[in-house]
C-alpha positions as CSV (number, residue, x, y, z in Angstrom):
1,X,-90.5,-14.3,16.6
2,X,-91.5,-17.3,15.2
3,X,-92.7,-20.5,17.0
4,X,-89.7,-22.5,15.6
5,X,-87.2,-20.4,16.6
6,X,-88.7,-19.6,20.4
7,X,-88.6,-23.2,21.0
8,X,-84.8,-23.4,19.6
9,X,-84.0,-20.5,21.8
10,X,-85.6,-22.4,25.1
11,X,-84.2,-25.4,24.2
12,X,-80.6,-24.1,23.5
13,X,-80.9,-22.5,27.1
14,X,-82.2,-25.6,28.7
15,X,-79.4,-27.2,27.2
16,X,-76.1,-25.4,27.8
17,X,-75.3,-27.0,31.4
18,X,-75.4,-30.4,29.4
19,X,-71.9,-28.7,27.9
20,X,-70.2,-28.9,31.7
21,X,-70.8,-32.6,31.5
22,X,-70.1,-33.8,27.8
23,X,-68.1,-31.5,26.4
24,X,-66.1,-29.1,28.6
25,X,-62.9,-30.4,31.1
26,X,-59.8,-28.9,32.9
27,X,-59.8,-25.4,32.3
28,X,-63.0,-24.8,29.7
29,X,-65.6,-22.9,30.6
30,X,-68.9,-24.2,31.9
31,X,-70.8,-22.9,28.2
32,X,-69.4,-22.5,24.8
33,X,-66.8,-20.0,23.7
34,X,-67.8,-18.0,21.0
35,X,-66.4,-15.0,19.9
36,X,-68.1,-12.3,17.8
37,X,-66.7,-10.4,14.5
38,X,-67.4,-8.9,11.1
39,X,-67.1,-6.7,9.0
40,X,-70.0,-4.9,6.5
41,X,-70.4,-2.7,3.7
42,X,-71.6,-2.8,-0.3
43,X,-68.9,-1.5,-2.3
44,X,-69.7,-0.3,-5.8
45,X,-66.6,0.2,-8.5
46,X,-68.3,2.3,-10.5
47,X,-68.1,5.3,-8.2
48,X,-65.5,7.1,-7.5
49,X,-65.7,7.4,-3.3
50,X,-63.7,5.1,-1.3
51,X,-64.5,4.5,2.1
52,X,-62.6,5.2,5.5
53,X,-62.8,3.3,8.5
54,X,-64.6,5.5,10.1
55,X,-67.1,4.8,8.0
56,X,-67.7,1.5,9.6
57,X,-68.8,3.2,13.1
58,X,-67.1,0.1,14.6
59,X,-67.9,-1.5,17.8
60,X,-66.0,-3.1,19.8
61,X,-66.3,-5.1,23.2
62,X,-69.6,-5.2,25.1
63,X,-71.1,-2.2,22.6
64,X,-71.6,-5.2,20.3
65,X,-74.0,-6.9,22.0
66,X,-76.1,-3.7,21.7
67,X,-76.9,-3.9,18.4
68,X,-78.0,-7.9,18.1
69,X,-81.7,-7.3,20.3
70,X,-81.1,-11.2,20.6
71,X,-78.2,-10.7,23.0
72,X,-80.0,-8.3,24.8
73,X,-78.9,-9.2,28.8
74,X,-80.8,-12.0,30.1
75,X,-82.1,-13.4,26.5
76,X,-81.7,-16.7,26.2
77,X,-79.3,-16.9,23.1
78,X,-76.9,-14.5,25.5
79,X,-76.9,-16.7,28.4
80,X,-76.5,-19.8,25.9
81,X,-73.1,-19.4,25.5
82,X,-69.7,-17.7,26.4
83,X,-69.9,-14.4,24.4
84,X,-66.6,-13.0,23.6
85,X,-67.5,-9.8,21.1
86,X,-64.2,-8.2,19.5
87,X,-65.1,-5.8,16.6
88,X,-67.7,-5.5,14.5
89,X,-68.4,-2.6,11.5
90,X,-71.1,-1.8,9.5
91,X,-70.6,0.9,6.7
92,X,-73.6,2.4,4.7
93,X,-72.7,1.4,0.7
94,X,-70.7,3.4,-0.9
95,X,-67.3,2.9,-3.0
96,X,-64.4,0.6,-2.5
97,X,-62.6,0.4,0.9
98,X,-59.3,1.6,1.1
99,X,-56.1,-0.5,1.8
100,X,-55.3,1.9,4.7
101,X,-58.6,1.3,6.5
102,X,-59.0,-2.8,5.7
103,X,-56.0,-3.3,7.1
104,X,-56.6,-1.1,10.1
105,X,-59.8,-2.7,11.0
106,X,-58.6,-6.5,10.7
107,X,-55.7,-5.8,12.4
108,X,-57.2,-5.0,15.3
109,X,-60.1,-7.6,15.2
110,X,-57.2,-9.8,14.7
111,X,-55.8,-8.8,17.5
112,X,-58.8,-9.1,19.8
113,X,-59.3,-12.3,18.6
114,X,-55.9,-13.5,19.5
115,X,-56.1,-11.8,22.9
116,X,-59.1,-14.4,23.8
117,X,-58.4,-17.7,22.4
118,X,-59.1,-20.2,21.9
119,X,-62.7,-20.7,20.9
120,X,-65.5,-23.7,20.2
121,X,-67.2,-21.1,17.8
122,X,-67.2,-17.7,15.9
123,X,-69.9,-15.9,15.0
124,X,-68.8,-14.1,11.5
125,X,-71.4,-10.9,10.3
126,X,-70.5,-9.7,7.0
127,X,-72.3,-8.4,3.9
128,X,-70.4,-10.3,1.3
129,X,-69.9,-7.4,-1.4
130,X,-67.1,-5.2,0.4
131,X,-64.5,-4.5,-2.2
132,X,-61.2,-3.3,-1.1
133,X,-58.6,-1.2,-3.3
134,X,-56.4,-4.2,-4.4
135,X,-58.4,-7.1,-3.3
136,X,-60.5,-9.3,-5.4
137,X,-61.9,-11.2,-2.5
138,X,-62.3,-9.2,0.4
139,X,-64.5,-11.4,2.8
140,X,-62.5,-14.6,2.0
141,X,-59.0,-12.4,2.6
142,X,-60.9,-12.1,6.1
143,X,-62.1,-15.2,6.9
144,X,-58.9,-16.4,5.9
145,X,-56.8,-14.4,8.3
146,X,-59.3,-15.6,11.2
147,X,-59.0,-18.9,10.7
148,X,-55.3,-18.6,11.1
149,X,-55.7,-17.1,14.1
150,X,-58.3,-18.8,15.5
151,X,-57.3,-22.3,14.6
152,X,-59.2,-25.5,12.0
153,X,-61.5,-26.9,15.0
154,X,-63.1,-23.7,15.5
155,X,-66.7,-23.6,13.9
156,X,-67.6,-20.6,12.1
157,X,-71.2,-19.6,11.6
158,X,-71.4,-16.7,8.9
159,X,-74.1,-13.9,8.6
160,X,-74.4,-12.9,5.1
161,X,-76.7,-10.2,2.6
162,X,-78.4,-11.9,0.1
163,X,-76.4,-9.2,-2.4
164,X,-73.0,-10.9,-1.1
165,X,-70.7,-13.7,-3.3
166,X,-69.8,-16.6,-1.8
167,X,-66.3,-17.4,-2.4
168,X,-64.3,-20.7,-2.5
169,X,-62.4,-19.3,0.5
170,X,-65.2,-17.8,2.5
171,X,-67.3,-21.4,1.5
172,X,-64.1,-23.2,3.0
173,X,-63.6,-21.6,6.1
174,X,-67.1,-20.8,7.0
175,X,-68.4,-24.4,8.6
176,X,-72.3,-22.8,8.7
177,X,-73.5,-19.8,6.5
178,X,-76.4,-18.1,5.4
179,X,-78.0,-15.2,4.4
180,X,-81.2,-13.0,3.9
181,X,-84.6,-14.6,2.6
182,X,-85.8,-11.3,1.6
183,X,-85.6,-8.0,-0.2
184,X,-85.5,-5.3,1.1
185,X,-84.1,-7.0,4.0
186,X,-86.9,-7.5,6.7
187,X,-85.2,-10.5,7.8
188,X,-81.9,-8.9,8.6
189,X,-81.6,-9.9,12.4
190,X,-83.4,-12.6,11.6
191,X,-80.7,-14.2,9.8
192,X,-78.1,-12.9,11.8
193,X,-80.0,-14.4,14.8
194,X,-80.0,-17.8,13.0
195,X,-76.4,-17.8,11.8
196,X,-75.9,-17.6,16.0
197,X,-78.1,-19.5,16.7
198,X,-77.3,-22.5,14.2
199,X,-73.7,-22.1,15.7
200,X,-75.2,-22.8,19.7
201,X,-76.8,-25.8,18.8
202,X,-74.0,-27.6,16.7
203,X,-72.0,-27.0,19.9
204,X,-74.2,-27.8,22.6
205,X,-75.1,-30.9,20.9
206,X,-72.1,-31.9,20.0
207,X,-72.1,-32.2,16.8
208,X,-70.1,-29.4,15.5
209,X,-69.3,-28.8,11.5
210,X,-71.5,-29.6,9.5
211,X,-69.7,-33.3,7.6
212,X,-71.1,-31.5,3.6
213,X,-71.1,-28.0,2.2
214,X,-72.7,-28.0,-1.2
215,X,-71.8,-24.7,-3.5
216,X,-73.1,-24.0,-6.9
217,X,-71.9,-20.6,-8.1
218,X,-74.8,-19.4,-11.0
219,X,-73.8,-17.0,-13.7
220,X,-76.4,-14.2,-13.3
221,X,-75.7,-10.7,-12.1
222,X,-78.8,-9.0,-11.6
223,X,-79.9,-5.6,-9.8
224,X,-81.8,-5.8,-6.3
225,X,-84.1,-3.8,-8.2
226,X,-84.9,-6.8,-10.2
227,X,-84.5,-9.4,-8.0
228,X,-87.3,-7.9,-4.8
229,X,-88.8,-10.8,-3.2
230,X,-92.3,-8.7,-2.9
231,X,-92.8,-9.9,-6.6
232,X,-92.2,-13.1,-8.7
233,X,-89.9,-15.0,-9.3
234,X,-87.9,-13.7,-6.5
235,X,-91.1,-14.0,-4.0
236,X,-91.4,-17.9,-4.8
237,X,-87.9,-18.5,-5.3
238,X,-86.8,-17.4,-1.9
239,X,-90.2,-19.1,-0.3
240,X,-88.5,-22.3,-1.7
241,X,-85.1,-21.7,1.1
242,X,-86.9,-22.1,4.7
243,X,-88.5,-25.7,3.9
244,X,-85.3,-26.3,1.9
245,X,-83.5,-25.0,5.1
246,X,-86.0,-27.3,7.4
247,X,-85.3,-30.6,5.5
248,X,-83.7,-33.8,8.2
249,X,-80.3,-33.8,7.4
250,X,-80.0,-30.5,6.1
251,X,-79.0,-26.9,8.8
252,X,-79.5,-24.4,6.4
253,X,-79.5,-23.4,2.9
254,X,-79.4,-20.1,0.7
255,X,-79.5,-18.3,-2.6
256,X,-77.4,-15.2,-2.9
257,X,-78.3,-12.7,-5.7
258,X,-75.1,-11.6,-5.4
259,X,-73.7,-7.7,-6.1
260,X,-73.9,-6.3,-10.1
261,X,-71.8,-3.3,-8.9
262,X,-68.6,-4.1,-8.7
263,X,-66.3,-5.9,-11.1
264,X,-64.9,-8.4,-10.0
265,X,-64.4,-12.3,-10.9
266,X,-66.7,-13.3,-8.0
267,X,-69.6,-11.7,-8.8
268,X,-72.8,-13.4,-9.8
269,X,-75.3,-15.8,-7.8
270,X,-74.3,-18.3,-5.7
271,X,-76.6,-21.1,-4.0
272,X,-74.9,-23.2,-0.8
273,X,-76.3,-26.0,1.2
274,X,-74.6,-27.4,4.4
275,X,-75.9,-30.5,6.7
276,X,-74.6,-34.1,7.6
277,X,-76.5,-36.1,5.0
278,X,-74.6,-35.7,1.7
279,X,-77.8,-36.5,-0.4
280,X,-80.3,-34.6,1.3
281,X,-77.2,-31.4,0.9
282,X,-76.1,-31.6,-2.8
283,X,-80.0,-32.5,-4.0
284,X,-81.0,-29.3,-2.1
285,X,-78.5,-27.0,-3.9
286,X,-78.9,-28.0,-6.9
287,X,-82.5,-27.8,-6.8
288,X,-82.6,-24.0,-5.3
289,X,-79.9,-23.5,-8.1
290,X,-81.7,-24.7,-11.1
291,X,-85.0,-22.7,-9.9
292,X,-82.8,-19.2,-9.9
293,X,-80.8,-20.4,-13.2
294,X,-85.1,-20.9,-14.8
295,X,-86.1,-18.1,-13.4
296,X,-83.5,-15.9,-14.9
297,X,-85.9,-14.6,-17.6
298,X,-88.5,-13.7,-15.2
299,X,-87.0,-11.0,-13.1
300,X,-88.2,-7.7,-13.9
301,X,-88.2,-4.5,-11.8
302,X,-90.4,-3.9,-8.9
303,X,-91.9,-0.9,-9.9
304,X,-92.3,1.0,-13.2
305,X,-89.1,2.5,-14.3
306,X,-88.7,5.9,-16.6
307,X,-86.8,8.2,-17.7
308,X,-86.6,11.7,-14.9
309,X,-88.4,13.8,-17.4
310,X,-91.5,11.2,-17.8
311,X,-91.5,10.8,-13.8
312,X,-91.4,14.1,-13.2
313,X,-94.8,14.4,-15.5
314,X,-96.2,11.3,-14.0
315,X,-96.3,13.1,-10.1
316,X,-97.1,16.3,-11.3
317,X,-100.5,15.0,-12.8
318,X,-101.0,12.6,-10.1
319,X,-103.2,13.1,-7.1
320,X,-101.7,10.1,-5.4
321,X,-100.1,11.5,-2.0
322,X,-97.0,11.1,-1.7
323,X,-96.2,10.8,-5.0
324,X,-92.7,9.1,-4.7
325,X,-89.9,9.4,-6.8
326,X,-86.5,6.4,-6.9
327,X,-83.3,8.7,-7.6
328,X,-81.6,5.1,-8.4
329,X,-78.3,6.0,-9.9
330,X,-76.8,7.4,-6.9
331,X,-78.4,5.3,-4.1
332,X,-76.7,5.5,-1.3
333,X,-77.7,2.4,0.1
334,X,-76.5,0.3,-3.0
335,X,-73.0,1.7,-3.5
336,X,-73.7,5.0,-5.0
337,X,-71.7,8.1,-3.8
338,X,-74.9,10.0,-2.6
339,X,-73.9,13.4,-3.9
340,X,-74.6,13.3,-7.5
341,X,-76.5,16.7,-8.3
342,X,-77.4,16.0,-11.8
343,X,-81.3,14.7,-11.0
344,X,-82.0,17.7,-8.4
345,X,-80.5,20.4,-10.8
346,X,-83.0,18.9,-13.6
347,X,-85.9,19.1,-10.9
348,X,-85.5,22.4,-10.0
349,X,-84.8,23.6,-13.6
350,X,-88.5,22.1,-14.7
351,X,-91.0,24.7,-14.9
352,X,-93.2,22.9,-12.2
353,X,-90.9,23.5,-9.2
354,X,-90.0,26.9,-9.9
355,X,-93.3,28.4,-8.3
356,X,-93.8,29.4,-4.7
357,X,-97.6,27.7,-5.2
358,X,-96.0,24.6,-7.0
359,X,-96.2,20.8,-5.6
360,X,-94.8,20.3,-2.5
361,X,-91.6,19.0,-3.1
362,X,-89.1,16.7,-0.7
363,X,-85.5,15.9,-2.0
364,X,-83.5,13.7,0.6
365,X,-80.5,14.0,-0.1
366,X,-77.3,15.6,-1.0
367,X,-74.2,16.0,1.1
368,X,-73.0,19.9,1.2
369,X,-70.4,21.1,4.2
370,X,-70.0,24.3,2.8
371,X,-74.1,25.3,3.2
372,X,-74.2,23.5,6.1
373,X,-71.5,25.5,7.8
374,X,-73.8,28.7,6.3
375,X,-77.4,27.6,7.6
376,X,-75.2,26.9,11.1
377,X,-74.3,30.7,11.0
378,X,-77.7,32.0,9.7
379,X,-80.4,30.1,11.5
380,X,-83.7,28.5,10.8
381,X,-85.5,31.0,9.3
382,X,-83.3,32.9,7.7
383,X,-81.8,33.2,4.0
384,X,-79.2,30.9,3.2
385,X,-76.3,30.4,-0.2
386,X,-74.5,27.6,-0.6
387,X,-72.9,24.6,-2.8
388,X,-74.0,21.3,-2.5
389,X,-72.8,18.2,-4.1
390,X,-70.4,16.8,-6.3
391,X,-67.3,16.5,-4.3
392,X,-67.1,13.0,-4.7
393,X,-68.8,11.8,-8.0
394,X,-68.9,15.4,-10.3
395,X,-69.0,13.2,-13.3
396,X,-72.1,14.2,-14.5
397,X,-73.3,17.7,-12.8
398,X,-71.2,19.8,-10.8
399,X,-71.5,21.2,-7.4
400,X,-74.6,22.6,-6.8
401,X,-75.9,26.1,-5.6
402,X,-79.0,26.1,-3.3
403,X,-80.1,29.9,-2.4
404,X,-83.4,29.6,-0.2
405,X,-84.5,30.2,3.5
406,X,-83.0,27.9,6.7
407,X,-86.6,25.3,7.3
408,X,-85.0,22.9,10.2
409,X,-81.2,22.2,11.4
410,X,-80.9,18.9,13.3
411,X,-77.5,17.9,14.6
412,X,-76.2,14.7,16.2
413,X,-77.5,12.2,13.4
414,X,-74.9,9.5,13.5
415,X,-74.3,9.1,9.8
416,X,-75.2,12.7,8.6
417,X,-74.0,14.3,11.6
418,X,-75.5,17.7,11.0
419,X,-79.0,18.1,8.6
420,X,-80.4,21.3,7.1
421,X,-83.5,21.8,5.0
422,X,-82.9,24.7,2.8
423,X,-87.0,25.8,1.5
424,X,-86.6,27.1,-2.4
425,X,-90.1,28.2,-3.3
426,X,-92.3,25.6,-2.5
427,X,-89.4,22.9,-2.1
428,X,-87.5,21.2,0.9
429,X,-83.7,20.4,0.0
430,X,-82.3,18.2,2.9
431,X,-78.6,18.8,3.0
432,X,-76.1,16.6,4.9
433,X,-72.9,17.1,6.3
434,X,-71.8,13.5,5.4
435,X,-74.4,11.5,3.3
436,X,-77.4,9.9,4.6
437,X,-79.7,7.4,3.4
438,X,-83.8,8.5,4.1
439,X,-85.7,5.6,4.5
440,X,-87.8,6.4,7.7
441,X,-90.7,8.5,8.4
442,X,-89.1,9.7,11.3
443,X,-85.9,11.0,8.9
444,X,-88.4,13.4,7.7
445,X,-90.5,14.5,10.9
446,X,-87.6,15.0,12.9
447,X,-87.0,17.8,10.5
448,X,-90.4,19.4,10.5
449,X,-91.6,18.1,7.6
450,X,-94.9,16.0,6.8
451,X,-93.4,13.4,3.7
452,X,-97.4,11.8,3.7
453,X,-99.0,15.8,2.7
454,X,-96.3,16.2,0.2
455,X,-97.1,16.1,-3.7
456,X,-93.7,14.6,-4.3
457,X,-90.7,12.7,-2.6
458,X,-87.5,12.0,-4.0
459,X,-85.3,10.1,-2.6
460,X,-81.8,8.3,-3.6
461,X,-83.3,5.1,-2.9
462,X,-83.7,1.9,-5.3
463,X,-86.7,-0.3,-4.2
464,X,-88.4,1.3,-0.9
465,X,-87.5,-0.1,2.1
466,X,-91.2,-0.9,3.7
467,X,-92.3,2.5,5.8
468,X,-91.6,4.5,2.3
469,X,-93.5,1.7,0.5
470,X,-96.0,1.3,2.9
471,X,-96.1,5.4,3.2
472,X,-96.7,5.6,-0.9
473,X,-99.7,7.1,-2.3
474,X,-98.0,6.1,-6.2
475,X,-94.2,5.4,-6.9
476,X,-92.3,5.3,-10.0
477,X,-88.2,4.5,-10.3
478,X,-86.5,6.9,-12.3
479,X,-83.4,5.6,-14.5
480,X,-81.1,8.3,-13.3
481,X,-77.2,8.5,-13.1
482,X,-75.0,7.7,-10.6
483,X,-72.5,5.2,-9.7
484,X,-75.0,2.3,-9.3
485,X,-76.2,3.2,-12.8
486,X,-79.0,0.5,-13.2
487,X,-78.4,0.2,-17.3
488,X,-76.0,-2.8,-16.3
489,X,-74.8,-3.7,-20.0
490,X,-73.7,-0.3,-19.9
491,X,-71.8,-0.5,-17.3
492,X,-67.6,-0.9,-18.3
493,X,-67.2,-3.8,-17.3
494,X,-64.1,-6.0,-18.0
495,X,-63.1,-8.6,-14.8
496,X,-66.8,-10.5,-14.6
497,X,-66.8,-14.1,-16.1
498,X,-68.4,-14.4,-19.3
499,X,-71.0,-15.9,-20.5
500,X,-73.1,-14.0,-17.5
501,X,-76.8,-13.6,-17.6
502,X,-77.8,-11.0,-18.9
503,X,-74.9,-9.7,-20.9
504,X,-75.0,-13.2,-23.0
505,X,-78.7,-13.8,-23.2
506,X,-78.4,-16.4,-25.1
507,X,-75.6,-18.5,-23.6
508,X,-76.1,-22.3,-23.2
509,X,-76.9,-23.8,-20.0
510,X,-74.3,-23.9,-17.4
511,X,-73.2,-26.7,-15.5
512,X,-75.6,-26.5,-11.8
513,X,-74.3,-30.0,-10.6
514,X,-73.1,-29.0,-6.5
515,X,-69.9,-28.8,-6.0
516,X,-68.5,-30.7,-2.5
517,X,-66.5,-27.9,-0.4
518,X,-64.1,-29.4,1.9
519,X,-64.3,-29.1,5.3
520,X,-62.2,-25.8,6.8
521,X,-59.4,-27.8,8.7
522,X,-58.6,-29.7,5.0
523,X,-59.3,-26.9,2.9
524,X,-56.1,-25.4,1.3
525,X,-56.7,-22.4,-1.1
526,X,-55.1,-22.3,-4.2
527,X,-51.7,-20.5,-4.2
């Protein structure tokens, strides 16, 4: 934890009995009430998979506090405050949301919300690219419906992905917000720990919302894969948010790449400052936004990209262990539907990887009930035939069949629920019963295999999330298909706003001046 932030958390602790005395009579508790919610997923329109509320695994009641480690029992943030958690839901990526389960989740988050009122604060954890079958503007639909229920005077603190939009709504009725600094996301609780966090000490103080909110909405629509903060521009861009962020008179600033998946009116980049000196706030935005808006030519991807064919040739000749291999197009991590079978069938058509003495091979992953219920029957060890794939997103490949021997079952995974690695000469296949994303060494080892011996591993990943890039012995991201294709200006799109970087390269400057968003309890949306 950083030094800052320890002494903000001691302080905030130190501090919460001055509430009794300055800010709480009658009937109020002795600390801040907060209560906790959200919402979370990446939603590409580009694929065909909708998601289900299950999907969300959602928490509700005390189980939320178990996945914030900073409201762990006894930490200092916890015993800062009142804590009323309600329901929160995080979905891996994957396609838009459907009405049926939207409306089943806010409805009862509403409803917890109503049961506990009223509140000083809210601590609001979304991702800020959820689309929902219907809805333009998911998050600030949300928000909205909160506020209702939880009143104007209430200050909202929101929790955002760096790959979210930032709304007029969700700028209007969020009081604080932020999001990640990096990508991939090695801040995530951090933020989330400082979105609380901000919210304590505006309350304990005293001094509640922020008095300005400056928003500057940027026309670019770039890929994650572009934007990585592990290389220039993005490295220096996002360096520039913390002292930003730290400036007197400002609580906290960020730049949101925003999501290139989905199309929708809201998406592109968004910068937002908040604070109580209106300067210090509208200087800062428009100073983080006119870096991202000159850096727009700059953004390249993070590794070398290819076509499957040439990266296929590259880790065959390579004695670099692992060699790894970015399925991109169906990354289920960034939307995609995580069963398209058209890259694996290419693998395992290539002469290389049809020899029992060929390179070690790892694919992770493709989602395939009907082999799964057959390597349940047969048994590690044992020969197994089955389909795999395609019973979401068949656009490009149909369903799959693997035919090979039973390596490892593992069952209990919470998003997989059941794995199987089906061996096919000198190949590992990991099958799923739902999808899975692989971005841990222990994915692989918990299903007796050894991903740092292996010649090659391919995985439905974009950028690698830091044990797969730390674990690389060479990497290369293959421009495969799927429904987070990465050709962007191929992409069909028709509900962005034009001119957008980088489908109108040569567009004139756009207007970066801040825009002042009014405070939430004068805000009135548009009709």
């Amino acid at each position: 934890m950083k030094t800052n932030t320890a002494i903000r958390l001691i302080f905030a602790a130190i501090m919460a009995s001055a509430w009794v005395g300055c800010q709480n009579t009658g009937n109020k508790s002795k600390k801040p009430k907060i209560a906790i919610a959200g919402l979370a997923i990446e939603s590409s329109t580009f694929s065909p998979a909708t998601t289900d509320a299950a999907a969300f695994h959602p928490r509700r009641g005390a189980e939320i506090f178990d996945y914030y480690p900073f409201f762990h029992e006894g930490s200092a943030l916890r015993d800062a405050a009142e804590w009323v958690p309600t329901l929160t839901g995080k979905a891996i990526p994957g396609g838009a949301v459907t009405p049926e389960a939207y409306e089943a989740l806010v409805s009862e988050m509403l409803d917890s919300l109503k049961r506990h009122t009223p509140y000083d604060g809210l601590f609001l954890d979304i991702h800020g690219a959820m689309s929902v079958v219907g809805l333009d503007d998911a998050e600030g639909n949300l928000i909205t419906r909160i506020r209702e229920v939880v009143g104007p005077q209430t200050v909202i603190s929101t929790s955002m992905d760096l790959h979210g939009h930032v709304t007029e709504p969700l700028a209007a009725y969020s009081d604080l917000i932020t999001c990640y600094r990096l990508a991939p996301h090695e801040d995530a609780m951090e933020t989330k720990q400082r979105a609380a966090q901000n919210l304590v000490d505006r309350l304990i103080a005293g001094t509640g919302k922020p008095a300005y909110k400056a928003w500057v909405p940027i026309p670019i629509l770039l890929p994650g894969e572009q934007t990585s903060t592990r290389i220039e521009p993005g490295k220096s861009l996002y360096a520039a948010v913390e002292p930003a962020a730290a400036q007197e008179g400002v609580v906290d600033a960020a730049i949101w790449m925003g999501y290139p998946w989905a199309d929708e009116p809201r998406n592109h980049g968004y910068v937002m400052a908040v604070g109580d000196d209106s300067i210090k706030v509208k200087e800062t935005a428009e100073e983080l936004a006119e870096k991202f808006w000159q850096s727009r030519h700059d953004f390249d991807f993070v590794a070398p990209t290819t076509t499957l064919e040439n990266a296929l040739d590259m880790a065959t000749n390579s004695d670099k262990k692992p060699f790894i291999i970015s399925d991109m197009g169906d990354n289920p991590t960034a939307g995609g539907a995580g069963d398209v079978t058209k890259t694996l069938m290419d693998v395992l058509a290539h002469k290389a990887f049809k020899a029992a003495d060929g390179p070690t091979f790892i694919y992770a992953s493709l989602p395939g009930p009907d082999l799964i219920e057959k390597a349940l029957q047969a048994g590690v060890g044992n020969p197994v035939d089955g389909m795999v794939g395609a019973l979401v997103d068949n656009r490009f490949a149909p369903p799959l069949r693997l035919k090979g021997i039973v390596h490892a079952i593992k069952s209990g995974d919470r998003d997989a629920e059941v794995e199987v690695v089906v061996k096919i000469d000198n190949n590992y296949i990991i099958v799923t019963k739902k999808r899975k994303p692989y971005h841990y060494e222990k994915d692989f080892t918990d299903l007796d295999l050894t991903p740092r011996e292996a010649d090659i591993l391919m995985v439905k990943i974009g950028y690698l999330v830091p044990e797969l890039y730390d674990m690389r012995g060479d990497w290369v991201m293959a421009l495969t298909v799927g429904g987070v294709d990465q050709n962007l200006i191929g992409l069909p799109y028709k509900r962005i706003n034009r001119p957008m970087y980088p489908f109108d390269k040569d567009m004139a400057d756009p207007d970066l001046s801040a825009r002042f968003i009014p405070l939430s309890h004068k805000y009135r949306p548009e009709k």
